[in-house]
C-alpha atoms as an extended CHARMM CRD file, in Angstrom:
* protein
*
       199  EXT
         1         1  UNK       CA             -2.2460000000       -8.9450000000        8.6480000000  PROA      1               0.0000000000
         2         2  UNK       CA              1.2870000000       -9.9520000000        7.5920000000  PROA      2               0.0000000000
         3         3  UNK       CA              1.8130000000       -6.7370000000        6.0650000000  PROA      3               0.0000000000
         4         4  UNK       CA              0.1100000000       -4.9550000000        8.8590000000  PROA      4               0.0000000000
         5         5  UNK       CA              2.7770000000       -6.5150000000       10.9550000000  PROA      5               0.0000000000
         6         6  UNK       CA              5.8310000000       -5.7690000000        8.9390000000  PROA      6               0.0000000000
         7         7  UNK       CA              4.4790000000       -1.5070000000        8.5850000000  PROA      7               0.0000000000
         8         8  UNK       CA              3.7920000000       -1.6850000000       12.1990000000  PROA      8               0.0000000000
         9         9  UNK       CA              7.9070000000       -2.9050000000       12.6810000000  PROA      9               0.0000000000
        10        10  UNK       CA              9.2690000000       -0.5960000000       10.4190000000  PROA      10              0.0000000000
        11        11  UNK       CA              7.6720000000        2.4350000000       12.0020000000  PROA      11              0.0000000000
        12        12  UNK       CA              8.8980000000        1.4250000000       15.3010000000  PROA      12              0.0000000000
        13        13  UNK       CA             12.3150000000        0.8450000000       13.9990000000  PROA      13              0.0000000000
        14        14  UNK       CA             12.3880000000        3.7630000000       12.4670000000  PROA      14              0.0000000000
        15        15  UNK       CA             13.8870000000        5.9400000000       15.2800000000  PROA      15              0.0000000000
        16        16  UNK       CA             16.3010000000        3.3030000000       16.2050000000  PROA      16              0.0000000000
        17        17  UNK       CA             18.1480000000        3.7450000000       12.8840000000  PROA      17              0.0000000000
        18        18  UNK       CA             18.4620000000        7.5320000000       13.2540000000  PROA      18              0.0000000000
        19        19  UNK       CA             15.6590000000        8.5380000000       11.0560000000  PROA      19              0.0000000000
        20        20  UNK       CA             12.4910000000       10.3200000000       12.0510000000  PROA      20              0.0000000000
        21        21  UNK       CA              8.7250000000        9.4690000000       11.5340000000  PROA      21              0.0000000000
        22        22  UNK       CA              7.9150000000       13.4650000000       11.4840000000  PROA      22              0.0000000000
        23        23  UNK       CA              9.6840000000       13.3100000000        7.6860000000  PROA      23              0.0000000000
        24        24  UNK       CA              6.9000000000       10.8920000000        6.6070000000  PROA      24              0.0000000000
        25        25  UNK       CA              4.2370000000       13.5990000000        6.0780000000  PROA      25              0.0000000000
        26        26  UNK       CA              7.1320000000       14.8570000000        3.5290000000  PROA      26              0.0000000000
        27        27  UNK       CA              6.1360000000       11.7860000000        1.4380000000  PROA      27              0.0000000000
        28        28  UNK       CA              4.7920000000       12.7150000000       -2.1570000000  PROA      28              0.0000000000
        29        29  UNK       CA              3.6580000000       10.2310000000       -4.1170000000  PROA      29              0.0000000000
        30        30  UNK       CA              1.7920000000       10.1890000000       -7.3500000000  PROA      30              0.0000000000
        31        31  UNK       CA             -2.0810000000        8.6420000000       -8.3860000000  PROA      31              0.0000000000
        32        32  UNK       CA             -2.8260000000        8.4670000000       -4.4350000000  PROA      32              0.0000000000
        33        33  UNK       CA             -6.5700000000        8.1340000000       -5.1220000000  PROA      33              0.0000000000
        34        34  UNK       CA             -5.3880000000        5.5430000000       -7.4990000000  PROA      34              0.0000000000
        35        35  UNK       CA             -4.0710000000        3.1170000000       -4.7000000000  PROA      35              0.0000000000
        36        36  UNK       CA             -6.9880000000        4.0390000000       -2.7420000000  PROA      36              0.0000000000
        37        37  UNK       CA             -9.2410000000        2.9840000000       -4.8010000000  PROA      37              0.0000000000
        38        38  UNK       CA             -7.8480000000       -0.0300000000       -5.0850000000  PROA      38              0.0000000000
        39        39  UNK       CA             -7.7460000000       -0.9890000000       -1.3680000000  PROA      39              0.0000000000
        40        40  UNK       CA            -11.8380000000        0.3210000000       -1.4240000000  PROA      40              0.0000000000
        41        41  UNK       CA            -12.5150000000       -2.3100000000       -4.0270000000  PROA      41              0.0000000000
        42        42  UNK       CA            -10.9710000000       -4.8070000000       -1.5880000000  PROA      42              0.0000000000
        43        43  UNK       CA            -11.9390000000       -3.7050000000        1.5020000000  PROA      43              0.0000000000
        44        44  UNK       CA            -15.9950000000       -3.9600000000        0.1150000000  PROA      44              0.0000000000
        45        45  UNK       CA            -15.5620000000       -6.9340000000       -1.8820000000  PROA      45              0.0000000000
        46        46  UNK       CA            -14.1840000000       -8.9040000000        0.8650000000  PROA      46              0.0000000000
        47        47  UNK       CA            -15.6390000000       -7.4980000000        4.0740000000  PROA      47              0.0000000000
        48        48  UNK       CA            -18.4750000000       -5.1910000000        3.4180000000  PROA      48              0.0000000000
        49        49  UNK       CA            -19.5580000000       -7.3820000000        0.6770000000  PROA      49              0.0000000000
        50        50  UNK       CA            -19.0240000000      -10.4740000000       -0.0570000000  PROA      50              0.0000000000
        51        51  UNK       CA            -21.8700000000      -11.6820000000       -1.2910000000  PROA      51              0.0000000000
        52        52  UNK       CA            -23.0430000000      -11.5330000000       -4.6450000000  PROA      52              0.0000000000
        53        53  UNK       CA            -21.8950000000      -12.0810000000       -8.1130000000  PROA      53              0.0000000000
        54        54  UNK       CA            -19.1940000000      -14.1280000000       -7.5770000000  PROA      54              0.0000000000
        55        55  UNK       CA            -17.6960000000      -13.7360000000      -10.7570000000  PROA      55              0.0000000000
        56        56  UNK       CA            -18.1140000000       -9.8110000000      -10.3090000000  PROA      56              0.0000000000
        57        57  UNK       CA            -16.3910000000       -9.9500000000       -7.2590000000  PROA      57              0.0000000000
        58        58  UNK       CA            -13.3820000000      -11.7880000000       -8.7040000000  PROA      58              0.0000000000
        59        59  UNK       CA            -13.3790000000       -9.5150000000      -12.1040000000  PROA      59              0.0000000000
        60        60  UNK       CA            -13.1240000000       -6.3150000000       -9.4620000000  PROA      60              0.0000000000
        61        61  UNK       CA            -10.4510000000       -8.5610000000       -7.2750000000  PROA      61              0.0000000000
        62        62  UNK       CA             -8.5690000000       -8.4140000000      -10.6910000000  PROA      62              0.0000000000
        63        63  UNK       CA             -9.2600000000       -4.5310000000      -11.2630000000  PROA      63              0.0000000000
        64        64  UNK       CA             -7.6130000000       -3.4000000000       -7.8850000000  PROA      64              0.0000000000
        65        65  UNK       CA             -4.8030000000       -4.6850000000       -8.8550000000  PROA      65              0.0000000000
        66        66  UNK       CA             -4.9640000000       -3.1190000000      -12.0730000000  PROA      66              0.0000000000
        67        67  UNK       CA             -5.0980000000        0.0220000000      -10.2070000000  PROA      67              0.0000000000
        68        68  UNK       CA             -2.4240000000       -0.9360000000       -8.0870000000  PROA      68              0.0000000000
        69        69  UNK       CA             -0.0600000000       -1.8550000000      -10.8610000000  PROA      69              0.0000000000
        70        70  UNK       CA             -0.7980000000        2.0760000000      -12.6070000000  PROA      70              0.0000000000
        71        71  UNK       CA             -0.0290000000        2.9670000000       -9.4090000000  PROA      71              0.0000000000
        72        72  UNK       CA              3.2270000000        1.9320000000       -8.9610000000  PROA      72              0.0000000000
        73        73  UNK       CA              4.3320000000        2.1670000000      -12.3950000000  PROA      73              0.0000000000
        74        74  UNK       CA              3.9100000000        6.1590000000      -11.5840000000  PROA      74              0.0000000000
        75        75  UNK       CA              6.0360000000        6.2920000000       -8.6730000000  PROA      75              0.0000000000
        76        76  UNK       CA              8.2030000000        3.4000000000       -9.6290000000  PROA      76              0.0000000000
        77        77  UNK       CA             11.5180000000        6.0380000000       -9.3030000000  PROA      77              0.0000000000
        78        78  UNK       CA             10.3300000000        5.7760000000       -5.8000000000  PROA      78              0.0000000000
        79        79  UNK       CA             12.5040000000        4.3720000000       -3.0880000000  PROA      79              0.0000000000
        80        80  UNK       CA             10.8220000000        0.4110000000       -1.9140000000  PROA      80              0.0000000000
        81        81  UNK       CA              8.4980000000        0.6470000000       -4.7730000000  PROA      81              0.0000000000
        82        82  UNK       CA             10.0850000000       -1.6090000000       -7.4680000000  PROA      82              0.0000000000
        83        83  UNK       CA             10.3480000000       -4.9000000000       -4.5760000000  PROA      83              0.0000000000
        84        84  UNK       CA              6.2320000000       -3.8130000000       -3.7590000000  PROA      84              0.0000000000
        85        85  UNK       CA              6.0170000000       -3.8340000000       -7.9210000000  PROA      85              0.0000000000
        86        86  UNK       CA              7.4290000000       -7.3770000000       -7.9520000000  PROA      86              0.0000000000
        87        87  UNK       CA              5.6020000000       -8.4390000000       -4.9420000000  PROA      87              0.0000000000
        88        88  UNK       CA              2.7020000000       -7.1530000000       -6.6390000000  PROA      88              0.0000000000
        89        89  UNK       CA              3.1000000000       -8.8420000000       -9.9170000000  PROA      89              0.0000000000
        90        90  UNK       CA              3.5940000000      -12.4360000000       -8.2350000000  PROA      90              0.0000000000
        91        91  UNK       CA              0.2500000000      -12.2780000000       -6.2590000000  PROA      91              0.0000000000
        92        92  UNK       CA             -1.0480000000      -10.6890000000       -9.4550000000  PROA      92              0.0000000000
        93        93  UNK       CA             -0.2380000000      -13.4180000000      -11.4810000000  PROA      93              0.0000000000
        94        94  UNK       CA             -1.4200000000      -16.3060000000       -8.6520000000  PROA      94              0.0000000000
        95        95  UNK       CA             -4.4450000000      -14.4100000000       -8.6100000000  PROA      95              0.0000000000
        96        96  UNK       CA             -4.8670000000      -14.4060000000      -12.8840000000  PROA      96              0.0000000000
        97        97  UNK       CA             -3.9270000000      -17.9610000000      -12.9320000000  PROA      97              0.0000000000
        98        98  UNK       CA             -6.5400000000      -18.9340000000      -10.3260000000  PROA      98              0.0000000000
        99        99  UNK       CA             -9.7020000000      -17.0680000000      -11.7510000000  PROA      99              0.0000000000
       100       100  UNK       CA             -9.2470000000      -13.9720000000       -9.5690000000  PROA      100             0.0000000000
       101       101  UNK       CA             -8.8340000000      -15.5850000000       -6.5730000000  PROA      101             0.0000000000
       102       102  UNK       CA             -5.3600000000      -16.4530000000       -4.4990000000  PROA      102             0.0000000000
       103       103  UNK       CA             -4.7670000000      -20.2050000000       -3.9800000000  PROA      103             0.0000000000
       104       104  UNK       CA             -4.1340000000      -20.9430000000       -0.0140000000  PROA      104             0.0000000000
       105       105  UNK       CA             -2.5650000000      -24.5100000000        0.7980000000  PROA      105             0.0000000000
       106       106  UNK       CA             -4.7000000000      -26.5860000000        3.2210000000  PROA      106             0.0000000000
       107       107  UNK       CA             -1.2070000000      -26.6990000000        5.4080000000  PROA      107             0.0000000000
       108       108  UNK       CA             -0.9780000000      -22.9710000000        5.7140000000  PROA      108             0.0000000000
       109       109  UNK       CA             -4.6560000000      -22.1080000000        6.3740000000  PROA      109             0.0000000000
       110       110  UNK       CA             -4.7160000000      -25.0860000000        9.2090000000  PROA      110             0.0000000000
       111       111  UNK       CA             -1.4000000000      -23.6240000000       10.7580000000  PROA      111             0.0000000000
       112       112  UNK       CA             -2.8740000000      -19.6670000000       10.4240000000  PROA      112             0.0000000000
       113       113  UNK       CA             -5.9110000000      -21.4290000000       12.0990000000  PROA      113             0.0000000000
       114       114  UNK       CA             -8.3740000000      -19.9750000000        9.2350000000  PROA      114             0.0000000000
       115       115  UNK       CA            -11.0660000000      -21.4870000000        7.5910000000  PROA      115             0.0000000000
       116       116  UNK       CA            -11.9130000000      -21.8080000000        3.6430000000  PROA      116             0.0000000000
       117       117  UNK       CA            -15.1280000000      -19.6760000000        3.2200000000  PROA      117             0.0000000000
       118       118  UNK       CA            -17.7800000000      -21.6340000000        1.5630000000  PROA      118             0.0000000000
       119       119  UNK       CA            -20.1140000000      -18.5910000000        1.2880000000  PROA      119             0.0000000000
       120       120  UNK       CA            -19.3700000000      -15.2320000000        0.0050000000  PROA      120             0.0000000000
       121       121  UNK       CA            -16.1860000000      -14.1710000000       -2.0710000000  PROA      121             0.0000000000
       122       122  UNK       CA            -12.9400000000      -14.5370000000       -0.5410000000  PROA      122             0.0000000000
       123       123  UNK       CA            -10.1700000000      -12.9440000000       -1.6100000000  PROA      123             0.0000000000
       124       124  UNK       CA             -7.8530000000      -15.6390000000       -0.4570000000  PROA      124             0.0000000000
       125       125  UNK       CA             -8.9730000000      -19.1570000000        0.3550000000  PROA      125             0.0000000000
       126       126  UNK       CA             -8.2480000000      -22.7040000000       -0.6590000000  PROA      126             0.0000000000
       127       127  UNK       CA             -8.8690000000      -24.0650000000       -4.2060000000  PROA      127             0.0000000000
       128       128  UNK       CA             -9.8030000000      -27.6680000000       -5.7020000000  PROA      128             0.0000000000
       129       129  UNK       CA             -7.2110000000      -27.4290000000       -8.9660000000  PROA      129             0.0000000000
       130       130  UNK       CA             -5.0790000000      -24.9170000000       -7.2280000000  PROA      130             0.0000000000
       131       131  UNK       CA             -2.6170000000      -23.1150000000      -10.2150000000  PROA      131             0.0000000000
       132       132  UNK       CA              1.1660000000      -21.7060000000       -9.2330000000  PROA      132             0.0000000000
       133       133  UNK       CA              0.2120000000      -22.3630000000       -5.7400000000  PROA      133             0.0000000000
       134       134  UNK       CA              3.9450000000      -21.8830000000       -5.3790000000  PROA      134             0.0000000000
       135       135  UNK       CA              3.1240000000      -18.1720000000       -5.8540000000  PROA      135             0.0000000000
       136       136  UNK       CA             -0.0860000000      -18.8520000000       -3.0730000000  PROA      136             0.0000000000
       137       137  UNK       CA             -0.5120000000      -18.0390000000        0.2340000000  PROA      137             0.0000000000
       138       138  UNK       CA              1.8440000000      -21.0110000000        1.4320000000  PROA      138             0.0000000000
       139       139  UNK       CA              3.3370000000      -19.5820000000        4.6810000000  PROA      139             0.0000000000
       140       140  UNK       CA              1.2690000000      -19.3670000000        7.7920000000  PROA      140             0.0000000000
       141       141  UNK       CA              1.6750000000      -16.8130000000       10.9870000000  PROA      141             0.0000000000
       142       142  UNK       CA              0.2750000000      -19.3890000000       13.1410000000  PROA      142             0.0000000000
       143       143  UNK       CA             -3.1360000000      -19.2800000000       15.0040000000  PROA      143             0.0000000000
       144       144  UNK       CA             -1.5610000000      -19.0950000000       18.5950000000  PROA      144             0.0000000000
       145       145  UNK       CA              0.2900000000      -16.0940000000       17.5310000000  PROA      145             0.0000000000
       146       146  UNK       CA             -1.0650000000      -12.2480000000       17.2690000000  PROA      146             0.0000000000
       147       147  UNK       CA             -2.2450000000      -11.3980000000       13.8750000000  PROA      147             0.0000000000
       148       148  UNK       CA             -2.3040000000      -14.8660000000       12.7230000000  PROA      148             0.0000000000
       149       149  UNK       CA             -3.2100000000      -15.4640000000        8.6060000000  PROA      149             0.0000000000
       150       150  UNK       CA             -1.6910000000      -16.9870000000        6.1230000000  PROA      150             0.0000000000
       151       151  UNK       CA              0.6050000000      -14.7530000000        3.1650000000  PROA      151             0.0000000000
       152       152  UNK       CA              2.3030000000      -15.5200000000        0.2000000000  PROA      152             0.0000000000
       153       153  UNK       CA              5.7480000000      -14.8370000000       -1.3940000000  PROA      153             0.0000000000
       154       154  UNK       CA              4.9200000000      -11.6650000000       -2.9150000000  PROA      154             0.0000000000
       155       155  UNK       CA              3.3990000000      -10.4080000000        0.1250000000  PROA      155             0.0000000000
       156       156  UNK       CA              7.0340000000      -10.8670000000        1.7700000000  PROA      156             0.0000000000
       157       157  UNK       CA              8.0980000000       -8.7890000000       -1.2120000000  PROA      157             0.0000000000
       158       158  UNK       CA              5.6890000000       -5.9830000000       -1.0200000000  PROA      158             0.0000000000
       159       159  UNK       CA              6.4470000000       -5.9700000000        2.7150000000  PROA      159             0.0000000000
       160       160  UNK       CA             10.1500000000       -5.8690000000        2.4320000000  PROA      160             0.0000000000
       161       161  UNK       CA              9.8650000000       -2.8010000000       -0.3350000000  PROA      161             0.0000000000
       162       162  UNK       CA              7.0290000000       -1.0530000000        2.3920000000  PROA      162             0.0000000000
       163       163  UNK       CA             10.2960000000       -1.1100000000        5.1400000000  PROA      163             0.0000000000
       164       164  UNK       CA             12.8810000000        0.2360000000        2.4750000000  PROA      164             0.0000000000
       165       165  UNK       CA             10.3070000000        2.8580000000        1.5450000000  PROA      165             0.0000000000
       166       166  UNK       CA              9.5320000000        3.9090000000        5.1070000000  PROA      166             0.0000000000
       167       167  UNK       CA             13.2510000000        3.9190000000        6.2380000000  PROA      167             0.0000000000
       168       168  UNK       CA             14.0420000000        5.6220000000        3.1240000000  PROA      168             0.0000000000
       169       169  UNK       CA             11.5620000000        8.6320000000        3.5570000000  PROA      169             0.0000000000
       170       170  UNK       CA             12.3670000000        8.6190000000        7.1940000000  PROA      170             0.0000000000
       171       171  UNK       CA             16.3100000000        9.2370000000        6.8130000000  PROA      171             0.0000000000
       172       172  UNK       CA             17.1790000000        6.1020000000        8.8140000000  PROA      172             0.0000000000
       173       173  UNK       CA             20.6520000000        4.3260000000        7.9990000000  PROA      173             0.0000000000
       174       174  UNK       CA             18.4040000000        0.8760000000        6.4590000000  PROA      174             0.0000000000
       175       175  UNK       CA             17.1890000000        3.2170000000        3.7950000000  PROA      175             0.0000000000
       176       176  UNK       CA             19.6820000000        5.9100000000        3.5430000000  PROA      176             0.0000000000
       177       177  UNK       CA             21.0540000000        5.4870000000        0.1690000000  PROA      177             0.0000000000
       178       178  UNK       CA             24.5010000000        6.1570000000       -0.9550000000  PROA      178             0.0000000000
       179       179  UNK       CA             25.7670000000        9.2730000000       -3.2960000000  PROA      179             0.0000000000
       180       180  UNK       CA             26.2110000000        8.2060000000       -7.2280000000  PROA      180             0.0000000000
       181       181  UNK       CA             29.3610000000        9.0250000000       -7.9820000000  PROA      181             0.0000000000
       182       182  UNK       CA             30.0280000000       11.2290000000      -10.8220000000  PROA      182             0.0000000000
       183       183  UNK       CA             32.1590000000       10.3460000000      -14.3010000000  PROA      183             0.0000000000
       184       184  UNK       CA             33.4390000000       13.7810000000      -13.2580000000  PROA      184             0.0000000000
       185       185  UNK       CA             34.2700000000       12.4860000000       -9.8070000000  PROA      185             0.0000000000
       186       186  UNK       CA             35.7970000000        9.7870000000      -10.9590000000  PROA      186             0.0000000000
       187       187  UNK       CA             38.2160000000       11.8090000000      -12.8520000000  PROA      187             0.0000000000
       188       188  UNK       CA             39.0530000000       13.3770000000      -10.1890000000  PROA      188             0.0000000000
       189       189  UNK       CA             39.8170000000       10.5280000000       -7.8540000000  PROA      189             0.0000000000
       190       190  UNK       CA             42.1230000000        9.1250000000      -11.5510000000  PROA      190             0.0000000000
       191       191  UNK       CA             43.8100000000       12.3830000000      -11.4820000000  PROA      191             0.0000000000
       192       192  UNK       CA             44.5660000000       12.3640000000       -7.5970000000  PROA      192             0.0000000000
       193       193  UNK       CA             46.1010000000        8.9000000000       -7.5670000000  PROA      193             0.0000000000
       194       194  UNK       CA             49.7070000000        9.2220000000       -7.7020000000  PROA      194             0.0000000000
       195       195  UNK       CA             51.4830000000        7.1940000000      -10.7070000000  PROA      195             0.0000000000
       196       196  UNK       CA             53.9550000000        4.9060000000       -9.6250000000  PROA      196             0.0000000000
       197       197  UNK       CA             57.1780000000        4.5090000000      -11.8170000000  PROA      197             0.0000000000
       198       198  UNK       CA             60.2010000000        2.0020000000      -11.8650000000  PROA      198             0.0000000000
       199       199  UNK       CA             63.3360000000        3.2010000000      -11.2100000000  PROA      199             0.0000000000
């Protein structure tokens, strides 16, 4: 919901920082059935789902990410993508430490307002012998709040490279990035500058 949140922002700023949402369909990225089947494996796993194997659920918890770290290695030239990469790789590792799940702190979940589920898989929830639960879900939208849940470092990374890649895409001044200058043009600037001399 966090990162719901954050997408939702960025679009709307979008045409406050000159760019334009039309340029967004101009977006090409690489392995697109490759991310999506990584958010399928989550969205069934967690909410069509849950039930089960629980130790298939978390082994296919681990694959999406999998598929979500091929992903972005592929389109890692991309604008946004190496801070999602990073965000990625924290949760990633949370997730690897913790069996395949991501630890929650009690204090978060009771400030989000959300319960630990005790039946089904969860994708994130709150653990015994919790492991880098610095790298958990640790901050909390709280419950009185739209959109209330509870999110995790990485997700703040992943959310701040999803803004730099929409403003980027969409020509806005937050993403516009500035012109590499040449060896050649900085030879030219050199050869510009007068010399100054003692007299």
């Amino acid at each position: 919901m966090f990162l719901v949140a954050v997408v939702a922002l960025s679009l709307i700023t979008v045409p406050l920082t000159g760019g334009s949402l039309s340029r967004l369909s101009e977006m090409r990225l690489r392995w697109t059935p490759v991310i999506l089947a990584a958010l399928a494996i989550q969205v069934v796993i967690v909410s069509v789902a849950p039930g089960g194997d629980h130790w298939l659920h978390r082994a296919l918890h681990l694959v999406s990410y999998g598929l979500a770290g091929a992903f972005l290695w592929v389109n890692r030239r991309e604008a946004g993508i190496p801070m999602v990469a990073l965000g990625t790789l924290l949760n990633a590792t949370a997730i690897v430490a913790n069996n395949g799940v991501m630890p929650a702190s009690a204090s978060a979940l009771r400030i989000a307002g959300v319960a630990s589920r005790t039946g089904g898989f969860a994708n994130s929830t709150g653990v015994a012998h919790p492991r880098l639960l610095v790298l958990g879900d640790i901050f909390a939208i709280p419950k009185s709040w739209p959109l209330h849940n509870v999110f995790s470092i990485g997700d703040v990374c992943i959310a701040i490279g999803a803004a730099l890649a929409i403003h980027a895409v969409c020509g806005s001044h937050v993403g516009r990035r500035r012109p590499r200058r040449s060896a050649a043009d900085d030879q030219a600037v050199s050869s510009e500058t007068p010399v100054r001399t003692r007299s």
